[in-house]
C-alpha positions, 0 to 999 in steps of 0.5 A, spaced: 132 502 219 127 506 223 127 513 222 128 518 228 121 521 229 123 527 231 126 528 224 119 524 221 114 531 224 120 536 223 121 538 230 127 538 235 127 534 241 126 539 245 119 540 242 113 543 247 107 538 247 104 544 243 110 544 237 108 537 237 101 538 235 102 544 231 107 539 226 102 534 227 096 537 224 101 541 218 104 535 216 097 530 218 093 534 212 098 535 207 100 527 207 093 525 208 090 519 203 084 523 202 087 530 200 094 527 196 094 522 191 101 522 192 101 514 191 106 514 197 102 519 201 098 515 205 106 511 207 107 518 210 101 520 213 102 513 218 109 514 219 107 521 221 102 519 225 106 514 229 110 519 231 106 524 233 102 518 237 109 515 240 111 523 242 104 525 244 105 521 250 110 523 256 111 517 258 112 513 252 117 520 249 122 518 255 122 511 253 123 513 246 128 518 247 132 513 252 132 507 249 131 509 241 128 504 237 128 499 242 123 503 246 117 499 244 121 492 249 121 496 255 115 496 259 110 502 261 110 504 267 117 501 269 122 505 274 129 505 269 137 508 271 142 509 267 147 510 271 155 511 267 150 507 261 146 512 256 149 518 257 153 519 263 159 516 265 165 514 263 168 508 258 170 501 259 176 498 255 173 496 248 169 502 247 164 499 252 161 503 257 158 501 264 151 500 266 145 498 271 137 497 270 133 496 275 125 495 275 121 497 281 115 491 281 111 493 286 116 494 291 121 489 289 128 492 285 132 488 281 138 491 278 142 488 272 149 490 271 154 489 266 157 492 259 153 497 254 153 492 247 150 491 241 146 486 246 144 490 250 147 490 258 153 485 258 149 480 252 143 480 257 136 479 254 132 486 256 126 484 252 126 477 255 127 479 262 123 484 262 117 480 259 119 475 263 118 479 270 111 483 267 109 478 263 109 472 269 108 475 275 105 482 274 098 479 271 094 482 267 096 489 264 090 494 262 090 498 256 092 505 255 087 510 254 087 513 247 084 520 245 084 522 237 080 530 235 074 529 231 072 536 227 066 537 226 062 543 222 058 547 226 051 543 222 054 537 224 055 539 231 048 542 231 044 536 228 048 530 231 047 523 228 051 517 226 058 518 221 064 513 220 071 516 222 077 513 220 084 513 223 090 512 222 095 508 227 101 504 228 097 498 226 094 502 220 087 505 219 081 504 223 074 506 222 069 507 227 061 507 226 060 514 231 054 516 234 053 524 235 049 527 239 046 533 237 049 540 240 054 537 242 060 542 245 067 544 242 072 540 247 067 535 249 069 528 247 065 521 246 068 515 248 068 509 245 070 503 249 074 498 247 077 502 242 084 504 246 091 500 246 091 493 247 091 489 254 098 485 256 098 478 259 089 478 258 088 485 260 082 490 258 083 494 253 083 501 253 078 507 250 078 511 245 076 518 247 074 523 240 075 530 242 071 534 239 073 541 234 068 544 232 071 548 225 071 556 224 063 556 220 063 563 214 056 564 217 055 562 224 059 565 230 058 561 236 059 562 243 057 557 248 051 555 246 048 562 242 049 563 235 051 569 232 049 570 224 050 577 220 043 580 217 044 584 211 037 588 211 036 593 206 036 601 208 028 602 206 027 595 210 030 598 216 027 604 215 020 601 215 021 595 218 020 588 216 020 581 217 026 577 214 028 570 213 034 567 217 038 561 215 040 557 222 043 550 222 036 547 223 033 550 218 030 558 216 027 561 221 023 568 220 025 575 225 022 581 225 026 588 224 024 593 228 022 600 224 028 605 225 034 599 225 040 601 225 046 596 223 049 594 230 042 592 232 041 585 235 036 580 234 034 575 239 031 568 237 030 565 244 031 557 243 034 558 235 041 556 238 045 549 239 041 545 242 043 542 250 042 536 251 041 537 259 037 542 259 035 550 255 038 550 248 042 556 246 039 563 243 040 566 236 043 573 235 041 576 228 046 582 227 043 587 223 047 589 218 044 595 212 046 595 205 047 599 200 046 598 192 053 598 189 048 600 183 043 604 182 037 605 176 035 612 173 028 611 178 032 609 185 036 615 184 031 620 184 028 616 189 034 617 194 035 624 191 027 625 193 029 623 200 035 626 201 032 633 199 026 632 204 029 629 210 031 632 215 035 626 219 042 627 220 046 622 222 051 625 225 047 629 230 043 623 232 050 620 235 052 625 238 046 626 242 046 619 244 053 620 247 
């Protein structure tokens, strides 16, 4: 028996598009084969994710939530009533209850009456009438349009090139070869053509589009095409000045810490940000962040000792004047 999709991704019926996602993305990484080796994680990844694809979608929502497990015999993009038949109106002898269907083809309705059953409206082939009318004199029917997220690192993103992505689906997974292109943006998506839902009746296939998210990165901040970094400075480098090595997702660059830096102080790499395939590529901030030794030799406290007995800055005064 199929099991109701709702209660696959563990949300009610009334759920937001945004309920949806969440639940999909919960469940999506506690069963996927790649995480749980549970042998029937994978079983339960795909059932997740046909929900998810089934629910995702308005249009194929309403026919779920109409027609049951039955909805996938209806065609898409079919005006439907129910009059006194799903939901609505009252009883027939029997236990059967009234109905009428119509389809609205290009124009032309045509209405079927007769009784609720485990046949359908009075013993009436749905599957066969609709199939008939959009299969024969419809024509050929486009494939839907499909969109999936694609997660990529903030190196990944920066970089681009070429990856294999595998997804899940009613049909089962699927790999595709895809090619990345450099600083490519949060929310951006690449289209692979002809990787959408099938055509009917000898109709093309629809696309498939990846939405790109690029993940939170323990390093990089990034914000629009500029990259922000920390850049631990040393009290004595801060003081004197120095010039200092930067991790960026391209590689080490260097940056020159001014004499008399305090923390706070941004750094501008011109250029050192994502890259822009349409024209400036992002800049690098450097934020310098000045840190103190948790330990201390015999010598480096005299040292400090030293300075603060013969220093006459005062950090607290320096502030209040600024102000």
């Amino acid at each position: 028996m199929a099991r109701d999709y709702y209660e696959v991704l563990g949300v009610p019926r009334t759920a937001s598009a945004e309920e949806l996602q969440q639940a999909f993305r919960r469940l999506a990484r506690r069963h996927h084969p790649d995480v749980n080796k549970d042998p029937g994680a994978e079983e339960r990844f795909k059932d997740v994710n046909e929900a998810y694809q089934v629910l995702s979608d308005p249009g194929t929502r309403a026919r779920y939530d109409r027609f049951g497990a039955a909805f996938r015999q209806v065609p898409e993009g079919a005006e439907r009533e129910a009059a006194g038949g799903f939901g609505a109106g009252g009883a027939r002898p029997g236990g059967r209850r009234g109905g009428r269907v119509y389809v609205d083809e290009g124009g032309e309705r045509i209405y079927v009456d007769g009784d609720l059953g485990e046949g359908g409206f009075g013993g009436i082939d749905l599957d066969g009438l609709f199939g008939g009318m959009f299969g024969g004199r419809g024509g050929p029917v486009a494939g839907a349009d499909q969109e999936a997220e694609l997660e990529l690192t903030v190196e990944e993103a920066f970089s681009g090139g070429r990856r294999w992505v595998t997804l899940a689906g009613p049909e089962g997974q699927r790999s595709y070869e895809v090619t990345i292109p450099p600083g490519v943006a949060d929310g951006q998506r690449i289209r692979l053509a002809g990787q959408g839902g099938q055509g009917g009746a000898g109709g093309r296939t629809g696309d498939l589009y990846l939405i790109v998210r690029i993940t939170p990165h323990p390093r990089y901040r990034l914000d629009g095409r500029d990259l922000h970094v920390e850049l631990p400075v040393s009290p004595w480098e801060a003081a004197l000045g120095a010039t200092l090595p930067v991790d960026t997702p391209g590689g080490e660059v260097k940056v020159t810490v001014p004499a008399g830096s305090s923390s706070g102080r941004r750094l501008r790499l011109r250029g050192q940000g994502m890259p822009n395939p349409k024209g400036q590529p992002g800049d690098l901030y450097a934020e310098v962040r000045i840190m103190v030794p948790k330990r201390l030799s015999r010598r480096e406290r005299q040292l400090f000792e030293e300075l603060a007995a013969v220093s006459t800055f005062d950090p607290r005064s320096e502030r209040r004047r600024r102000r």
